[in-house]
C-alpha positions as CSV (number, residue, x, y, z in Angstrom):
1,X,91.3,70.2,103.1
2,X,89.4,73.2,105.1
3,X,89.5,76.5,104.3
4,X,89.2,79.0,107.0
5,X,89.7,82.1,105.4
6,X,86.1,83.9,104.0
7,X,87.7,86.0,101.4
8,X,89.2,82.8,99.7
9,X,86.1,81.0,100.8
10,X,83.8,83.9,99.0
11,X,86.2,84.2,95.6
12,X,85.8,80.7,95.4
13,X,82.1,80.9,96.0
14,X,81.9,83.8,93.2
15,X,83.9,81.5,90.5
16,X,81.7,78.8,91.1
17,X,78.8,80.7,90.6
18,X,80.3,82.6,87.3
19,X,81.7,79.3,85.9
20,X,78.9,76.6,87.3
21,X,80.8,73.3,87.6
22,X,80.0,69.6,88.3
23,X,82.1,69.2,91.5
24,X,85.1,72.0,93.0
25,X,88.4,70.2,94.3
26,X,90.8,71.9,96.6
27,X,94.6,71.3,95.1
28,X,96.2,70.0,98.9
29,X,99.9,69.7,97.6
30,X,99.7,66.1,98.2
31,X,101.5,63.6,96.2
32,X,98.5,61.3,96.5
33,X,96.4,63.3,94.9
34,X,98.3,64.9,92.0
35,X,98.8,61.2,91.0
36,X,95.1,60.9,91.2
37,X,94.5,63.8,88.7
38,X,97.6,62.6,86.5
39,X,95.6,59.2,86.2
40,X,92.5,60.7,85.0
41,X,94.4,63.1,83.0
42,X,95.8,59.9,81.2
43,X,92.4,58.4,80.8
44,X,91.5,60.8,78.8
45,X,94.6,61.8,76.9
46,X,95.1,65.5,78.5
47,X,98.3,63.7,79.1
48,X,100.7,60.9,77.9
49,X,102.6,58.8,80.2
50,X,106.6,58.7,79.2
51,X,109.1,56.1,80.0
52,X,109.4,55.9,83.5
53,X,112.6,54.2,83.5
54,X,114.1,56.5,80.8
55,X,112.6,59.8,82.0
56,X,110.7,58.6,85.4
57,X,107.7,60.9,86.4
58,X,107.7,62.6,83.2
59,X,104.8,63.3,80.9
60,X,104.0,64.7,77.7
61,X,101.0,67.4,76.2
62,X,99.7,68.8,73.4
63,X,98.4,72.0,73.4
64,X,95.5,72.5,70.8
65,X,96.8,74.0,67.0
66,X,95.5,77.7,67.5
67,X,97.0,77.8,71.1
68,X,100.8,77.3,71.4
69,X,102.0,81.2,72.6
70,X,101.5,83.8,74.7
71,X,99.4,86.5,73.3
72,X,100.3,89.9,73.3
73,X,97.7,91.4,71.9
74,X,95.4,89.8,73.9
75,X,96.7,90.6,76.6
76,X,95.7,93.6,78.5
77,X,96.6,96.2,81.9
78,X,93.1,96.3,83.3
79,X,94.2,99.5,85.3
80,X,91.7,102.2,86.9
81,X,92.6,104.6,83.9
82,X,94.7,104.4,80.2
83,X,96.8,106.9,81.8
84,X,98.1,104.0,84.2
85,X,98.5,101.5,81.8
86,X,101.0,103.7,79.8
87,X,101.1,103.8,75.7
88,X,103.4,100.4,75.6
89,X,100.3,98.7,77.3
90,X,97.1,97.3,76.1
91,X,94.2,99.0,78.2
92,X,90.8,98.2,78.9
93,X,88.4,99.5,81.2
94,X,87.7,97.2,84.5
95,X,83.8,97.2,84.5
96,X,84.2,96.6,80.6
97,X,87.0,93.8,81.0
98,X,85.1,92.5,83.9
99,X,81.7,92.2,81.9
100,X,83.7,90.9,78.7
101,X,84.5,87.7,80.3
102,X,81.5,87.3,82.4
103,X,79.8,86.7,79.5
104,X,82.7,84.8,77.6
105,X,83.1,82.2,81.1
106,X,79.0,82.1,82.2
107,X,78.6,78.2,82.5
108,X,81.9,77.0,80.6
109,X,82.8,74.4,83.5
110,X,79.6,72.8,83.2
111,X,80.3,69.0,83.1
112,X,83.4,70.1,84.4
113,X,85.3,70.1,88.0
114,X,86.6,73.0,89.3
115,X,90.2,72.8,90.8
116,X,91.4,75.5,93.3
117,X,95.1,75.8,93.5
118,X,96.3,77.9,96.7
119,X,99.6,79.0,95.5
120,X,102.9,80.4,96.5
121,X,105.2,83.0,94.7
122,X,108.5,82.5,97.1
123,X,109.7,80.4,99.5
124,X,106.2,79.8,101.8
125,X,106.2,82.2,104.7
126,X,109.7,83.9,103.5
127,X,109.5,87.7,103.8
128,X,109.5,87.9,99.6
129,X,106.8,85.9,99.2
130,X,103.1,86.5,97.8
131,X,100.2,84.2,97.5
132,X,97.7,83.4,95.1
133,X,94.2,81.3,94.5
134,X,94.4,80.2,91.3
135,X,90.8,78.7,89.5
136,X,91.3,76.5,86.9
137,X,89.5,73.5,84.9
138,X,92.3,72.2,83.6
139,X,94.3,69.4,85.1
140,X,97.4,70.1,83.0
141,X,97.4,73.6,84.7
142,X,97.1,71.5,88.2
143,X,100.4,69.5,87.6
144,X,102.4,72.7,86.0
145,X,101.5,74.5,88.8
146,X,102.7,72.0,91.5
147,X,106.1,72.1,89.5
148,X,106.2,76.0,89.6
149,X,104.6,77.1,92.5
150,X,104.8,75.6,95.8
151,X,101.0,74.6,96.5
152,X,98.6,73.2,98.6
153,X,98.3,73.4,102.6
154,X,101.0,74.8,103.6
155,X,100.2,78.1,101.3
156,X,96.7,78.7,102.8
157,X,98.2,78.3,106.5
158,X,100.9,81.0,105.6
159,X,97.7,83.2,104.2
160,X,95.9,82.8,107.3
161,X,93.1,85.2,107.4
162,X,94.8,87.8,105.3
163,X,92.9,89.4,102.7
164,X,96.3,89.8,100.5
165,X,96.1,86.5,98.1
166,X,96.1,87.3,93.8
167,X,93.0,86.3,93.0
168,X,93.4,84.1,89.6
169,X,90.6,82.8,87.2
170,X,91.0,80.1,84.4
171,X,88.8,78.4,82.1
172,X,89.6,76.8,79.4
173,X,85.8,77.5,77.6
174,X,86.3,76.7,74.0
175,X,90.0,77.4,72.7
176,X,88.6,79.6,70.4
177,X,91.0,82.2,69.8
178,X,88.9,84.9,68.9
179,X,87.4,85.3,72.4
180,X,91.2,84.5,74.5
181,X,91.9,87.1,76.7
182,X,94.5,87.6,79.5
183,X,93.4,90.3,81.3
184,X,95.3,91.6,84.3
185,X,93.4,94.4,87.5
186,X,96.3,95.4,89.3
187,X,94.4,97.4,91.5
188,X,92.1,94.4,92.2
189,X,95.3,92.0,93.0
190,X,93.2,90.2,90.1
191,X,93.9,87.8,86.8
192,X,91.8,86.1,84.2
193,X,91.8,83.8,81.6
194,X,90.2,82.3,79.4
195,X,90.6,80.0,75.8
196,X,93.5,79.4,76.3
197,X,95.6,76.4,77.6
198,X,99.0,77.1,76.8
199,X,101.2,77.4,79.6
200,X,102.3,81.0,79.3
201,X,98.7,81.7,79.1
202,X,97.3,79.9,81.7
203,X,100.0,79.4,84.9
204,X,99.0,82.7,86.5
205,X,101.6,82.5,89.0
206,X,104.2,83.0,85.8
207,X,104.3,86.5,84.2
208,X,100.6,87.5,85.1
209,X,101.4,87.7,88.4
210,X,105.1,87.1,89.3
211,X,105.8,89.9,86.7
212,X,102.1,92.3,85.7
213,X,100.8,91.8,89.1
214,X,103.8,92.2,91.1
215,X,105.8,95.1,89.1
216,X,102.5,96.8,90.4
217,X,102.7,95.4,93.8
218,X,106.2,96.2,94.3
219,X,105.6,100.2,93.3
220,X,103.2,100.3,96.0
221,X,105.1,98.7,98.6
222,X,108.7,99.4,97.7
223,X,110.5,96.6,96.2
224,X,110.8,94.9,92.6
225,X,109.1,92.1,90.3
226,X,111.6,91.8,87.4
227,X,112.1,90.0,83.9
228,X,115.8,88.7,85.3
229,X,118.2,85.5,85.7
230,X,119.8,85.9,89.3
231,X,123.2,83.8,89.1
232,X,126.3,83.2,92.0
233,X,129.6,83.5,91.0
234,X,131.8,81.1,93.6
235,X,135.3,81.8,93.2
236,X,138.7,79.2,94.0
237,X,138.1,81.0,97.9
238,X,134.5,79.7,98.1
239,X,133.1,83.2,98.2
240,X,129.7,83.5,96.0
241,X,128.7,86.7,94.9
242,X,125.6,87.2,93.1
243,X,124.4,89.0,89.7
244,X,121.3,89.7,88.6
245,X,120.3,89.6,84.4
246,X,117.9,90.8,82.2
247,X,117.5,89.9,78.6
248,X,114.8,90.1,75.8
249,X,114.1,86.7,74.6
250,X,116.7,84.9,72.3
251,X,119.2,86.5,74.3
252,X,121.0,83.6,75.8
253,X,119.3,84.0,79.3
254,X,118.8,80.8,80.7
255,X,122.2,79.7,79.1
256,X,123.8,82.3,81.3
257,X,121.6,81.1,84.4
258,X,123.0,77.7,84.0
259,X,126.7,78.6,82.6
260,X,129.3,76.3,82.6
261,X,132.8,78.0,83.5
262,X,135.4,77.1,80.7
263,X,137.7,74.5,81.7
264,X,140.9,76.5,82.8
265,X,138.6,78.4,85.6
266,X,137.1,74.9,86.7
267,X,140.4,73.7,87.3
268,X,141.0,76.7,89.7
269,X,137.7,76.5,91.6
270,X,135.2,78.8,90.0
271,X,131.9,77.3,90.1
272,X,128.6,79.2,88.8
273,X,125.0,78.7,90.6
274,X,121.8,78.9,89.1
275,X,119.3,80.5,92.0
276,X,116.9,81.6,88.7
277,X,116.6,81.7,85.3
278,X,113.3,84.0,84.4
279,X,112.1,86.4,87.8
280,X,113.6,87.8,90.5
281,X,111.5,89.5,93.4
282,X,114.5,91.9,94.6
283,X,114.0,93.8,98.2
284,X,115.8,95.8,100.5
285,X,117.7,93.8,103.1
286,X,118.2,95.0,106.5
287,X,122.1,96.1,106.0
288,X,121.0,98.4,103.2
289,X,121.6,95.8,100.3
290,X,119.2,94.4,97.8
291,X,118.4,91.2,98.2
292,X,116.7,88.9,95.1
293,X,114.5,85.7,95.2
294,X,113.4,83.5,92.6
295,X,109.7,83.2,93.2
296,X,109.0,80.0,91.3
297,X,109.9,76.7,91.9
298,X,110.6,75.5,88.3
299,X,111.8,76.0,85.1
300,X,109.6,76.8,82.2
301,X,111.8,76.2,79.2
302,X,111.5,76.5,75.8
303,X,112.7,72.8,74.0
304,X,114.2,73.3,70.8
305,X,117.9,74.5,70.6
306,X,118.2,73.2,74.2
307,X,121.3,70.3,74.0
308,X,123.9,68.6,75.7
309,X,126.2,71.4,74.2
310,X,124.3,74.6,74.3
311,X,122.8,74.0,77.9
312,X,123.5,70.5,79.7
313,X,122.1,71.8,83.3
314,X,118.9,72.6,81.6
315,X,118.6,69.1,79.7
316,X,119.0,67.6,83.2
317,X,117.1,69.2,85.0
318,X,114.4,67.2,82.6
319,X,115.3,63.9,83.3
320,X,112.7,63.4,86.0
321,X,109.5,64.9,87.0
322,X,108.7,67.3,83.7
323,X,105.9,67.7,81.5
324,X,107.0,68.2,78.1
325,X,104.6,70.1,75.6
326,X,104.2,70.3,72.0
327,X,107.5,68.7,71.5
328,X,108.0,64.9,69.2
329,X,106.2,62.1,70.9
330,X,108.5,59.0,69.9
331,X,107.0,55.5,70.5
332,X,109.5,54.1,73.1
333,X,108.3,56.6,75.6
334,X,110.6,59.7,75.3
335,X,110.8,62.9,73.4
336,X,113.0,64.8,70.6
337,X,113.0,68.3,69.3
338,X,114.9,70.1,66.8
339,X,118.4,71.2,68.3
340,X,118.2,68.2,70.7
341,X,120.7,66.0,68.5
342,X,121.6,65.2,65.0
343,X,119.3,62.2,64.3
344,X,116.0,63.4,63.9
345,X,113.9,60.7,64.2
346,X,111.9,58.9,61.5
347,X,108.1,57.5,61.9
348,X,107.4,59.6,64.8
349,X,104.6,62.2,65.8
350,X,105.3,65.4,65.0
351,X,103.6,68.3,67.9
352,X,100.0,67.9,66.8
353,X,99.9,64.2,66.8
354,X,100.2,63.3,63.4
355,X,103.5,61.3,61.7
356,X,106.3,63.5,61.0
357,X,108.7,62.7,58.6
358,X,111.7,64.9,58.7
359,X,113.0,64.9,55.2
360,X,109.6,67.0,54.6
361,X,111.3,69.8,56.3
362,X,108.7,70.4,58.3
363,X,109.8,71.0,62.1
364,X,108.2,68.3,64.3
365,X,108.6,70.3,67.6
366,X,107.0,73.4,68.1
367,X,109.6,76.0,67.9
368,X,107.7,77.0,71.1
369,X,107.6,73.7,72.7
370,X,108.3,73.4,76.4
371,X,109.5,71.6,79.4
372,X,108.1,72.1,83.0
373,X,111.2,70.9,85.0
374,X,111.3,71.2,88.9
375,X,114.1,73.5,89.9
376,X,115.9,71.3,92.4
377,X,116.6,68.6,89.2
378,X,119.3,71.7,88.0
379,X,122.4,70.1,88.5
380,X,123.8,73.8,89.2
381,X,121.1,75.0,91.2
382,X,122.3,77.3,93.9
383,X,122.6,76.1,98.2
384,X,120.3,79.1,98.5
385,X,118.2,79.0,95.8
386,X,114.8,78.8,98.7
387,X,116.8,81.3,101.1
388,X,113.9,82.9,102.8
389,X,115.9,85.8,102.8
390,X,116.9,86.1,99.3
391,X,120.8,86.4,98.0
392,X,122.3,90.4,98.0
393,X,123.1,91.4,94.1
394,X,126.5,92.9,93.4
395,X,125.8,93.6,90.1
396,X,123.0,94.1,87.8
397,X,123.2,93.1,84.0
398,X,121.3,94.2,81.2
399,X,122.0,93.0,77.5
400,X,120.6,92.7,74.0
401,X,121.4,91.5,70.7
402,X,123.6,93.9,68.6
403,X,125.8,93.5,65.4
404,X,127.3,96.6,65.8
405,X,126.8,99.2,68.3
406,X,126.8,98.0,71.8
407,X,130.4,97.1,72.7
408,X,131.0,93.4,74.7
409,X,130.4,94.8,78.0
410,X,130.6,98.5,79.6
411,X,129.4,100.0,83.0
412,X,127.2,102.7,83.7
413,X,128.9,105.4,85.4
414,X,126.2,105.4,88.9
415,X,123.0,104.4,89.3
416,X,120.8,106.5,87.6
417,X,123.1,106.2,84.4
418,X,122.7,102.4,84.6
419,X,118.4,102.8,85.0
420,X,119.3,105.0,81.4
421,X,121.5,101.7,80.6
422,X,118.5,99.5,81.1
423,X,115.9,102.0,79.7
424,X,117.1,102.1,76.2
425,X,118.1,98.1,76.1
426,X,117.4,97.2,72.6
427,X,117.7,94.0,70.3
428,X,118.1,93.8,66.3
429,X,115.5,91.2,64.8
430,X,117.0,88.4,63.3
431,X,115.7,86.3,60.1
432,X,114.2,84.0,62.1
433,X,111.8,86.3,64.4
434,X,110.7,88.5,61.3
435,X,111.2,88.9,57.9
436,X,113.3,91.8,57.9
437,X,116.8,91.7,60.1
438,X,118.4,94.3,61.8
439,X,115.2,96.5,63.2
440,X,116.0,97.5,66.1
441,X,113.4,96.7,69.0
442,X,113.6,98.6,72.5
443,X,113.0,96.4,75.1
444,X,113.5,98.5,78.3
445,X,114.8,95.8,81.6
446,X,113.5,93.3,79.2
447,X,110.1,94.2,81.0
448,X,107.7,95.8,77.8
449,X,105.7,93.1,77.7
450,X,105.5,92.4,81.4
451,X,105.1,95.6,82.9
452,X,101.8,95.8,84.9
453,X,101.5,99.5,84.9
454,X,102.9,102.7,82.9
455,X,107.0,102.1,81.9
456,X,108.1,105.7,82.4
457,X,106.7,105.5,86.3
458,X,108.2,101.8,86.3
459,X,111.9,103.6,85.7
460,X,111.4,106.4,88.4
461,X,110.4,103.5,90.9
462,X,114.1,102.1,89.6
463,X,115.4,105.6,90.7
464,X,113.5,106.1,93.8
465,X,114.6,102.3,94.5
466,X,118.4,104.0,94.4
467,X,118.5,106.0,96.4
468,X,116.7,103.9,99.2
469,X,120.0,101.4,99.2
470,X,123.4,102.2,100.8
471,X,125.6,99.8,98.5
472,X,124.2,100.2,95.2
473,X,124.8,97.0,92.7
474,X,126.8,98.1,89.8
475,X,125.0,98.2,86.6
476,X,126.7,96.9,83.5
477,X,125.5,96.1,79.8
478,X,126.6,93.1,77.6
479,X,126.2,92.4,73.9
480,X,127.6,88.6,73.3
481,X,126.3,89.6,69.4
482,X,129.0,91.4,67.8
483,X,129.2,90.2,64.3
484,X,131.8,90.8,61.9
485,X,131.4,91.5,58.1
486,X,130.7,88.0,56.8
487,X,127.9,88.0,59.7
488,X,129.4,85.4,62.0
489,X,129.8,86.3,65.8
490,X,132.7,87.3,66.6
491,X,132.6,86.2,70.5
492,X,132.7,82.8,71.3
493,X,129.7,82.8,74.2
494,X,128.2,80.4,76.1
495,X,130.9,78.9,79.3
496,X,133.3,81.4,77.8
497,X,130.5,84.4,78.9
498,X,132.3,83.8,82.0
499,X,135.6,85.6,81.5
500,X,133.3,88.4,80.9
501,X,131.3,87.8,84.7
502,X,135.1,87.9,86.5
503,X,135.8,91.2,84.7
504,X,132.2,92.2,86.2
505,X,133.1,91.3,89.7
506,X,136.3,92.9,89.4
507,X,134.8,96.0,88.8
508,X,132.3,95.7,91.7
509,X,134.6,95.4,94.1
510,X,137.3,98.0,92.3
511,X,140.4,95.6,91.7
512,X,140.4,96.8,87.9
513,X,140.7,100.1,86.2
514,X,138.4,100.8,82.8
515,X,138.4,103.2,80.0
516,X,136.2,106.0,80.3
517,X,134.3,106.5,77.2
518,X,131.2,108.5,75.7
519,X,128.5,105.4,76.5
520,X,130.1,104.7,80.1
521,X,133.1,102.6,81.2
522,X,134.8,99.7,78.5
523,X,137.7,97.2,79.6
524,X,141.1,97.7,79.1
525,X,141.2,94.6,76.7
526,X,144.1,92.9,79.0
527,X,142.1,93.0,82.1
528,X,139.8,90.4,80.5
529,X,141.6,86.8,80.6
530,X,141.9,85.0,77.7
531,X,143.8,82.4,78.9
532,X,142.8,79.1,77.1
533,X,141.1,80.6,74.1
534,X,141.4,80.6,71.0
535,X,141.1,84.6,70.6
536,X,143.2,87.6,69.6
537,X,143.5,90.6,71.9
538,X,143.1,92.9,68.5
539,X,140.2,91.4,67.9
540,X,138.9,91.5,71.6
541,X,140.0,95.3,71.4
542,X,137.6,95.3,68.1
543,X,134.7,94.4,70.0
544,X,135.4,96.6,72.6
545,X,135.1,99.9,70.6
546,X,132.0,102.6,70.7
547,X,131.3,103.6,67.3
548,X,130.7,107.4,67.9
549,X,128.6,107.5,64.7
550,X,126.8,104.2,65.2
551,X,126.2,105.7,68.8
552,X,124.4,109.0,67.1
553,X,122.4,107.0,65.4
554,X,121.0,105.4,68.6
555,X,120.5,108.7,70.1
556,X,118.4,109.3,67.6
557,X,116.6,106.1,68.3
558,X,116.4,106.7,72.2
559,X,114.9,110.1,71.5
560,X,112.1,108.0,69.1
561,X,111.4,105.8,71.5
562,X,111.2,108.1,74.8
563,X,108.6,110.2,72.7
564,X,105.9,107.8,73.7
565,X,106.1,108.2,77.0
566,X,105.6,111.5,76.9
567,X,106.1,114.1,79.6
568,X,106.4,111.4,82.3
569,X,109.7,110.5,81.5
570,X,111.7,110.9,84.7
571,X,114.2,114.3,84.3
572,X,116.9,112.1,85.9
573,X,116.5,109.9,82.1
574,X,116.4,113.1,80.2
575,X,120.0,114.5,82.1
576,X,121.4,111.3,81.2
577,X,120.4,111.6,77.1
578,X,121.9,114.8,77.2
579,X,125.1,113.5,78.4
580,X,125.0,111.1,76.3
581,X,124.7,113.8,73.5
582,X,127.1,115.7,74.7
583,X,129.9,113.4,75.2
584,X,129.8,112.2,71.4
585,X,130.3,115.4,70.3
586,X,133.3,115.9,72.8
């Protein structure tokens, strides 16, 4: 495969010359030659051949003990000042970051071969689309990539001699955990890695750059990277309009991506389409609309908890074509993890390789085990999941996990009030994440981690983005979390999430009425359709309410958490706090 263009031609030249390896292989998006690399990577064990008539084209990995997570704290906004960065980023100083890893990555592909992965973000060539080079020594990396990126080719004859590529660097040096770093130059359109070879670490097309890189990107040239599902609602007409989400993890987000309407709406005709389940790119579309893309090509899920009840479309979506990680290798060729079923099974290997036996209690997935699953397996995925031109949002969604305060769904009054909406998104911990339960964690658009730049000039970008767009999506907030005294939720979830989507669409095209109250507008309990469930309209009305004092409370957690942002918090956010105020003491 030739390269023509000299940038790409000289970054590759300067990687080689950092990282000195045995031999440099261009990734060409060939079939013939991934299945080259997967058979050396099975010659040496990087991977594991499953089943192929059980789970055809699927393998399996382990990731080494110390390396099975993102890493937050070592990952940092390599910005041309602190300032830029913002106080909910970790900053370090280019030149410093820069010389940090020259050091770290001097000579660790020695006795190694070099891939090059040219790389698209988007549909190739489509208007939302962005490229990247990607450097890498690890074949696993190669394969992932080729399910979540479109690669190869194609990409570098879309680049042509264009100087705008995301320059990527991976090497897997040592694994050693005291010298990982995921550093992040988002005025260099740069990325790099290194000791690490965990997914979430190491495919630089996924949050690096599809999120840190591109929240950046899109503040300079007027559009959006962000942390969100995007999902089509068809109704019994065959009209599909389309919703975007964001949710902090353990929110229920790529169960709502692939949703499953409850029975009673099947039987009329509603159908739901999956077009993402983690990013959306979101632009302005000629007729003054946003429009939203899903820049990957596949799913990168997390295993356990994933079932035939809690998310079926998921599940098959990895019946062919996945690499499975860190999950239960069993010896007939295919794989288990907790959550998968009921019968754990017995004489297996556990997620580092050695023989698990259940009744230990220890789990023999990682709770952070994955699948890397092609898109186009989804048994829900969308007609227009690759339209070039991206699907136009009705409705934008934030949500979080809350026993108490955040009724099951209200909408913010305009625009602005719904940036507020998604500015003070929050979630309580639960037993599992932490040891203590109910702290409440601010995870503004479900971006904090992900944000390539400061987070109080991320939300006036969402402003200024508002007032660029003649029909504004509506901007609503759901809490599927409600729990009542025992501790149980209250609301069902999952397929019957939907009855609270129709109530969303009715609203966005103004065939329902609402309650005005102090935190924006609630349903009038009969306007959502209960029809075929199990569920009291008192208690419905229950989860409806806004606790005014529950609601103070917050305030005084909003005003907490907008204190580290300082004197860059957009006066359009402060107006909205105020009425906020205000209102609850009405």
């Amino acid at each position: 495969m030739e390269c023509k263009n000299q940038q790409v031609k000289d970054f590759v030249q300067q990687s080689a010359d950092l990282l000195k390896p045995d031999q440099i292989v261009w990734i060409d998006g060939s079939e013939e030659q991934l299945e080259a690399l997967r058979q050396q990577a099975m010659a040496t064990g990087e991977i594991v051949k499953l089943d192929q008539e059980k789970l055809p084209n699927c393998y399996y990995h382990r990731t080494a003990v110390n390396d099975v997570a993102r890493v937050e704290a070592r990952t940092f906004i390599c910005s041309d000042t602190k300032e830029h960065a913002g106080a909910t980023n970790n900053w370090m100083a280019p030149a410093d970051a820069y010389a940090m890893t020259d050091e770290i990555m001097r000579g660790k592909m020695a006795g190694r071969t070099m891939y090059v992965i040219p790389f698209s973000m988007g549909v190739v060539g489509s208007p939302f689309s962005k490229i990247g080079i990607e450097i890498t020594d690890s074949i696993y990396v190669v394969l992932n990539m080729a399910i979540m990126t479109r690669t190869g080719e194609k990409v570098l004859e879309a680049l042509g001699d264009s100087n705008d590529f995301v320059r990527g660097q991976h090497a897997k040096c040592d694994i050693d955990e005291e010298k990982r770093y995921i550093l992040q130059f988002p005025e260099d359109n740069a990325i790099r890695s290194c000791n690490s070879g965990y997914g979430g670490n190491v495919l630089l097309g996924k949050k690096c750059f599809a999120l840190r890189i591109a929240s950046y990107q899109g503040r300079k040239e007027g559009w959006m990277a962000e942390h969100m599902l995007i999902l089509g609602i068809e109704n019994p007409q065959g009209e599909t309009k389309y919703v975007a989400a964001a949710f902090p993890s353990a929110c229920g987000k790529t169960n709502l991506a692939m949703l499953i309407p409850p029975e009673g709406y099947r039987a009329k005709g509603y159908k739901v389409w999956t077009v993402g389940d983690d990013i959306a790119w979101i632009r302005l579309g000629p007729d003054g609309r946003f429009y939203a893309q899903n820049p990957e090509a596949g799913f990168f899920g997390v295993a356990p908890g994933t079932n035939e009840k809690s998310n079926p479309n998921a599940l098959a979506s990895t019946r062919e074509g996945t690499i499975f990680t860190n999950v239960v290798l069993k010896d007939d060729g295919t794989v288990w993890w907790e959550g998968l079923d009921k019968n754990p099974p017995t004489g297996q290997l556990n997620w580092k390789g050695e023989p698990w036996d259940p009744a230990t209690g220890e789990k023999g997935a990682h709770p952070n085990s994955r699948f890397t699953a092609p898109a186009r397996n989804c048994p829900c995925i969308s007609p227009e999941w690759e339209n070039p031109n991206g699907v136009p949002l009705s409705a934008i969604i934030f949500g979080g996990r809350r026993a108490k305060t955040a009724p099951l769904v209200y909408q913010s009054r305009d625009w602005d009030h719904g940036v507020f909406v998604g500015s003070i998104m929050a979630s309580e911990t639960t037993a599992a994440a932490t040891g203590a339960v109910g702290v409440v964690r601010r995870d503004p658009m479900a971006m904090l981690p992900f944000c390539g730049y400061h987070m109080a000039d991320y939300w006036q970008h969402w402003l200024d983005m508002g007032k660029l767009i003649k029909t504004q999506p509506k901007i609503f907030n759901v809490n599927w979390f409600r729990l009542d005294d025992e501790g149980h939720f209250i609301w069902p979830g999952f397929g019957d999430n939907m009855r609270v989507l129709q109530w969303i669409m009715a609203r966005c095209f103004d065939e329902v009425g609402a309650v005005d109250t102090p935190i924006g507008y609630v349903p009038n309990a009969e306007d959502i359709n209960l029809e075929g469930l199990d569920f009291s309209i008192d208690t419905l009305k229950d989860i409806l309410t806004v606790d005014k004092d529950l609601w103070r409370e917050e305030v005084a957690g909003i005003h907490e958490f907008y204190a580290k942002f300082g004197d860059r918090i957009p006066a359009e956010l402060k107006a909205e706090l105020a009425k906020l105020e205000a209102n609850l003491e009405k």
